[in-house]
C-alpha positions in Angstrom: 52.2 24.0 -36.8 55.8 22.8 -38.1 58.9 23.8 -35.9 60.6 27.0 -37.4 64.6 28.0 -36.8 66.7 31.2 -37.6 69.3 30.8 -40.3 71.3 31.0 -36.9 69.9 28.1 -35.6 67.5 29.6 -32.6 64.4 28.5 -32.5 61.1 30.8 -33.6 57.9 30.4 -33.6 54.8 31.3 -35.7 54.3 34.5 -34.8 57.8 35.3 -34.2 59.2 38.9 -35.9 62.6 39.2 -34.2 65.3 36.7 -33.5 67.1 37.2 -30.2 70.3 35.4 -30.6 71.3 37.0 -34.0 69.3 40.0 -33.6 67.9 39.8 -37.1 64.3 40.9 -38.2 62.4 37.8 -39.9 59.4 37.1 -40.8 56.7 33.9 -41.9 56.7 33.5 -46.2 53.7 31.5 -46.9 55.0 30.5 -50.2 58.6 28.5 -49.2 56.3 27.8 -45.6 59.7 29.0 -43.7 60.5 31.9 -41.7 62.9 34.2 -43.2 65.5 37.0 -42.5 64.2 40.1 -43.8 67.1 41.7 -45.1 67.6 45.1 -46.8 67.4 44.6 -51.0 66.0 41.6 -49.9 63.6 39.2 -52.2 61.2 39.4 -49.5 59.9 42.5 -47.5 57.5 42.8 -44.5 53.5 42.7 -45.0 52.3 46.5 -45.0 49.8 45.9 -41.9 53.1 44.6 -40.0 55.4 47.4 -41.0 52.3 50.5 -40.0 50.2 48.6 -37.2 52.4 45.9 -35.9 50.0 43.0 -36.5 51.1 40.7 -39.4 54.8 38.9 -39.3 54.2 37.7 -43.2 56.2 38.7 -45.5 55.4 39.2 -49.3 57.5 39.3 -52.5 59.9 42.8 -52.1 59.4 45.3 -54.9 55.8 43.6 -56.0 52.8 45.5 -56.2 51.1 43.7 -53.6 52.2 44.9 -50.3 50.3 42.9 -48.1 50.0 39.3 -47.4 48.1 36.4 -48.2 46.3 36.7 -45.6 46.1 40.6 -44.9 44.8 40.8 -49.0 41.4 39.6 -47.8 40.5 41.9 -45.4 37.4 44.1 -46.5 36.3 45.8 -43.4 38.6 46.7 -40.7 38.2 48.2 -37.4 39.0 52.5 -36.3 42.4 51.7 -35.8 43.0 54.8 -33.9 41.2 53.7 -31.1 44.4 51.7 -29.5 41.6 49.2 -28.2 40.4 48.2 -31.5 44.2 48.1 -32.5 45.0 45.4 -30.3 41.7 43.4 -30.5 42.2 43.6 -34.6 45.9 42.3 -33.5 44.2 39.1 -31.9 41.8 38.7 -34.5 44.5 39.0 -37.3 46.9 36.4 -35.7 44.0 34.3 -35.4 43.6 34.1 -39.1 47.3 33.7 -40.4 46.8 30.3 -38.5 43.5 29.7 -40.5 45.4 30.7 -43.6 48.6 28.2 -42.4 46.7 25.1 -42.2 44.3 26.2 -45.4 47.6 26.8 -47.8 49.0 23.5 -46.5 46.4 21.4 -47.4 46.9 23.3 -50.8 43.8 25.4 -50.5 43.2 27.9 -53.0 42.3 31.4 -51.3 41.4 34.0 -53.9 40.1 37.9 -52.6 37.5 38.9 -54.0 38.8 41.5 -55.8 40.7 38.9 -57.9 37.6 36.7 -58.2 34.3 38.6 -57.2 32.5 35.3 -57.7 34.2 32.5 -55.6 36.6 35.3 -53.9 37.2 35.6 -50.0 36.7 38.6 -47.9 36.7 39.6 -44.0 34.6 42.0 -42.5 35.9 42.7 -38.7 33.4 44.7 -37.1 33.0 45.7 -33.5 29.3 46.0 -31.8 30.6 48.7 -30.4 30.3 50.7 -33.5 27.2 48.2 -35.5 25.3 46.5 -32.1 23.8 44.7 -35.2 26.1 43.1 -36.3 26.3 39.1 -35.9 29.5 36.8 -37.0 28.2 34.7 -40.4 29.0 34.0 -43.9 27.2 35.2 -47.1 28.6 35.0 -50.6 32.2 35.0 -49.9 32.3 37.8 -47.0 33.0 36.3 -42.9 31.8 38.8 -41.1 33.2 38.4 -37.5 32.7 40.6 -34.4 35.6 42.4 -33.4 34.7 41.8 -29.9 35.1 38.3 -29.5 39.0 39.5 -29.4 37.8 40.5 -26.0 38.8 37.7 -23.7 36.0 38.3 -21.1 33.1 39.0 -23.7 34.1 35.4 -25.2 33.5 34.0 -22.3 30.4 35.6 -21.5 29.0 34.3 -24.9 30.6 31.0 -23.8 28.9 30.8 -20.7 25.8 32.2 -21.9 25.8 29.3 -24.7 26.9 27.0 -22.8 29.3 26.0 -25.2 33.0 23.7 -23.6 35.4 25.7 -26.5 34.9 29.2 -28.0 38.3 30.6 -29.3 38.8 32.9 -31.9 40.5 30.5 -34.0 37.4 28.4 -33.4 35.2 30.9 -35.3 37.6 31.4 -38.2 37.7 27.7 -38.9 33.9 27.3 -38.2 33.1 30.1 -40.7 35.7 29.3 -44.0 33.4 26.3 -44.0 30.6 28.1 -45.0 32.4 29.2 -47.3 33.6 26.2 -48.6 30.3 24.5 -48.3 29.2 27.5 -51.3 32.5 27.8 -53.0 32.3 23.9 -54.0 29.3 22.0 -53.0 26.2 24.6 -53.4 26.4 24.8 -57.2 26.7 20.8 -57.9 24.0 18.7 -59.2 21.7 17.3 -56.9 22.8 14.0 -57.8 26.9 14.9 -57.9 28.5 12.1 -55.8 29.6 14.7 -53.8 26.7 16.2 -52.8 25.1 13.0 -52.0 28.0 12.1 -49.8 27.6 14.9 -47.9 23.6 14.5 -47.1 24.8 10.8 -46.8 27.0 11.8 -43.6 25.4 15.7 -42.8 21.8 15.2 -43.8 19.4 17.1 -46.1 20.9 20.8 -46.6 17.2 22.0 -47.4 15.7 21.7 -44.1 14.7 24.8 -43.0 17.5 27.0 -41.6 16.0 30.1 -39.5 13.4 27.1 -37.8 16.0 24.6 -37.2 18.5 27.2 -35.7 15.4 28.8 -33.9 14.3 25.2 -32.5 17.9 24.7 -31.5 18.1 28.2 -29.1 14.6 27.5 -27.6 15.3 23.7 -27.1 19.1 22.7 -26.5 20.5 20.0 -28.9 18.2 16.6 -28.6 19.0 13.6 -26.0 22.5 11.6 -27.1 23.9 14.1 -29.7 27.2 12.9 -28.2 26.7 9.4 -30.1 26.3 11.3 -34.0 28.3 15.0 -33.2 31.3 16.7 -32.5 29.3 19.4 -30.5 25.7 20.2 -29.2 25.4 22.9 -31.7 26.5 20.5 -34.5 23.3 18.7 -34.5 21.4 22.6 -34.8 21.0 22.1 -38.9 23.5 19.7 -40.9 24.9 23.0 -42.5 26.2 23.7 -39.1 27.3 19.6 -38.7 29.5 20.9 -41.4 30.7 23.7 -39.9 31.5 22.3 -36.5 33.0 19.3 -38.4 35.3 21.0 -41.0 36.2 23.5 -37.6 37.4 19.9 -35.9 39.0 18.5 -38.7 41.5 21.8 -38.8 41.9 21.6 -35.2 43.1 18.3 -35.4 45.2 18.7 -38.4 47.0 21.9 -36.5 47.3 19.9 -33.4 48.9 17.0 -34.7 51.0 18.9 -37.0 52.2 20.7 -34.0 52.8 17.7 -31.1 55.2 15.4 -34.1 57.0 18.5 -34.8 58.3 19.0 -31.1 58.8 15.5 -30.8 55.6 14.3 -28.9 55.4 11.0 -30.1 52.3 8.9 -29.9 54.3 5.5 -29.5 55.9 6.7 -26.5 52.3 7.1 -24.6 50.7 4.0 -23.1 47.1 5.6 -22.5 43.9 3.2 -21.7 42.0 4.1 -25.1 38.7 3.5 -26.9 39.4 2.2 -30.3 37.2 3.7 -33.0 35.6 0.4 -35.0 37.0 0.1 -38.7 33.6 1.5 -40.4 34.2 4.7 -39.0 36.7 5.9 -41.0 34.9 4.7 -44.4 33.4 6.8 -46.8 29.9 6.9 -48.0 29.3 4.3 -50.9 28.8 6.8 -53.9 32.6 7.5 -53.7 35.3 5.6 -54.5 36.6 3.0 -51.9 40.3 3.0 -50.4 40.7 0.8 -47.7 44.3 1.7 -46.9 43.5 5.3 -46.6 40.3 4.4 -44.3 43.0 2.8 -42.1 45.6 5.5 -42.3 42.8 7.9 -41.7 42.0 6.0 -38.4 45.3 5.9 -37.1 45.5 9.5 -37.4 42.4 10.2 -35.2 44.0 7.1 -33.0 47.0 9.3 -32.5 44.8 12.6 -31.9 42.6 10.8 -29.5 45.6 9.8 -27.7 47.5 13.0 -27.7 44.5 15.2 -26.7 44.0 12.9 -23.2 47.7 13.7 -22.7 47.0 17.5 -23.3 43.8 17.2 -21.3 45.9 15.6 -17.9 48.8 18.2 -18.8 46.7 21.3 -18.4 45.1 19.6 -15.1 48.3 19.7 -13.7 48.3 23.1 -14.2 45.3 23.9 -12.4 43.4 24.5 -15.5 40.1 22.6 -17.3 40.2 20.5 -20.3 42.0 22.0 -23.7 40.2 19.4 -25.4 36.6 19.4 -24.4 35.4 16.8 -27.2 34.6 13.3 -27.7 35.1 11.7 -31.4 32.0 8.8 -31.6 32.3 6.4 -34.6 29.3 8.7 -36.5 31.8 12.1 -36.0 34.9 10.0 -37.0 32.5 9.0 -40.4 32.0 12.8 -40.5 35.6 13.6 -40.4 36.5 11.2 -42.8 34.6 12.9 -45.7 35.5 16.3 -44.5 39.3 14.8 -45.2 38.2 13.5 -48.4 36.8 16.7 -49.6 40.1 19.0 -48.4 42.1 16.3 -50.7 39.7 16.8 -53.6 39.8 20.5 -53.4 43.5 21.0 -52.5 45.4 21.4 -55.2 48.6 20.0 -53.3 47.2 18.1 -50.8 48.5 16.4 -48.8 51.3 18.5 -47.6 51.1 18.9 -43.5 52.5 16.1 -41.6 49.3 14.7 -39.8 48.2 14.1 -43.3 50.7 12.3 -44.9 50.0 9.5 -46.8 45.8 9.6 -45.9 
């Protein structure tokens, strides 16, 4: 996340709709990526689920005939609103997603509804157990279904502890589940023998296995001895569909959180940390694409400077008497993993890259 000011010069954040020093209303515009004054007659005016609910700080073209956001646009099912609980759980779930959308437009990801593409288009469906005790969070054909609940602090961490997962955040399952998405959007429809498709079994394995036995294996058995040495998580190493998942979840989280630490000034040169150094084959790409050794390198140094910043995140929140924010260990087969998952966000980004933790990879 990049550092925002007020035309005044006080500093703002992300989810910021009011300046205090100058008093002015402003709001997030997704197309100059700057927050803005929202001024009466204005060229920009608020997002419509901001202006009735509360929830969005976006801001979308004044006088258009869209009147909500980027990100509000994609929303297909939303909760009872009048229930003031849902209201503020939807709030959670709904800041959660700008910051998907963020880091997604950055990288110069396309993100089309689907009422403006009903083939390759993107909907939400937020819906609370409460109401459907059916209903599970997932991807199919476009539509992330996600369980309003999980907005609920305690019933995450009840799941948590129930599946023994280290991290389960809200932001966590958007990022997890636009990769499903992805993975059909762009990778699902290639020839068997694409390059691309053959660079991802290369790193992920064979897509065909047999999901509903490999995700049934996984609940009844735990992830196999030493997944640490080829994953980013135990569930990772579930079905390499969900390799992808966790990966592409990772990669974000690592793009956001470097973006974030160089734009407040938290310098990686400045830290002298004991550190593991990932070996120089980790950040290469599978041999049926094309070979850059200066990116491989850059690519490195970027998950040199993550590694480094996340121990000093790690010791920070210690201090505070809290656990690890960054549960995770990168081995050289997940850095491999990461790589291609970089690769692929440059291929399909049509301005990539933009963010700063990306720059020149």
């Amino acid at each position: 996340m990049q550092r925002f000011t007020c035309e005044c010069g006080n500093v703002l954040f992300f989810n910021s709709s009011h300046c205090l020093k100058c008093d002015s209303d402003v709001g997030y515009d997704p197309t100059s990526e700057n927050m803005l004054r929202v001024r009466p007659g204005g060229v920009t005016a608020r997002c419509e689920n901001g202006v009735k609910h509360g929830v969005c700080n976006w801001l979308v073209p004044a006088g258009g005939r869209r009147t909500l956001c980027v990100a509000c646009r994609t929303n297909h099912t939303i909760p009872d609103l009048g229930n003031e609980r849902n209201l503020q759980l939807w709030g959670r779930m709904e800041a959660a997603k700008r910051r998907l959308f963020y880091t997604l437009l950055r990288l110069g990801l396309k993100l089309p509804t689907k009422a403006e593409d009903p083939k390759t288009g993107l909907a939400f469906d937020i819906v609370s157990t409460v109401v459907n005790p059916a209903v599970t969070t997932g991807h199919l054909n476009g539509v992330i279904t996600l369980n309003l609940e999980e907005a609920d602090d305690t019933y995450r961490q009840i799941n948590r502890q129930q599946l023994g997962e280290n991290s389960r955040t809200l932001l966590r399952h958007f990022r997890h589940e636009i990769a499903h998405y992805f993975w059909q959007r762009f990778l699902s429809e290639l020839e068997w023998g694409d390059p691309l498709r053959l660079a991802f079994r290369d790193r992920f394995g064979d897509e065909w296995l047999d999901y509903g036995a490999a995700l049934s294996g996984y609940y009844k058995n735990g992830a196999p001895a030493g997944w640490e040495q080829n994953y980013i998580t135990a569930y990772a190493a579930s079905h390499p569909w969900e390799d992808w998942a966790e990966t592409w979840a990772h990669y974000l989280q690592i793009v956001d959180g470097l973006e974030t630490c160089e734009s407040l000034g938290i310098q990686v040169q400045h830290l002298a940390l004991p550190l593991v150094m990932l070996p120089g084959d980790a950040g290469a790409l599978p041999g049926m694409l094309p070979q850059n050794g200066l990116a491989d390198g850059e690519f490195l140094a970027m998950l040199q400077r993550w590694m480094c910043l996340s121990t000093v995140l790690n010791e920070v929140s210690q201090s505070l008497g809290e656990g690890d924010l960054y549960p995770f260990v990168i081995s050289s087969r997940a850095a491999q993993k990461l790589r291609l998952v970089h690769y692929f966000a440059q291929v399909w980004g049509v301005n990539a890259p933009k963010a700063a933790s990306t720059s020149n990879l």
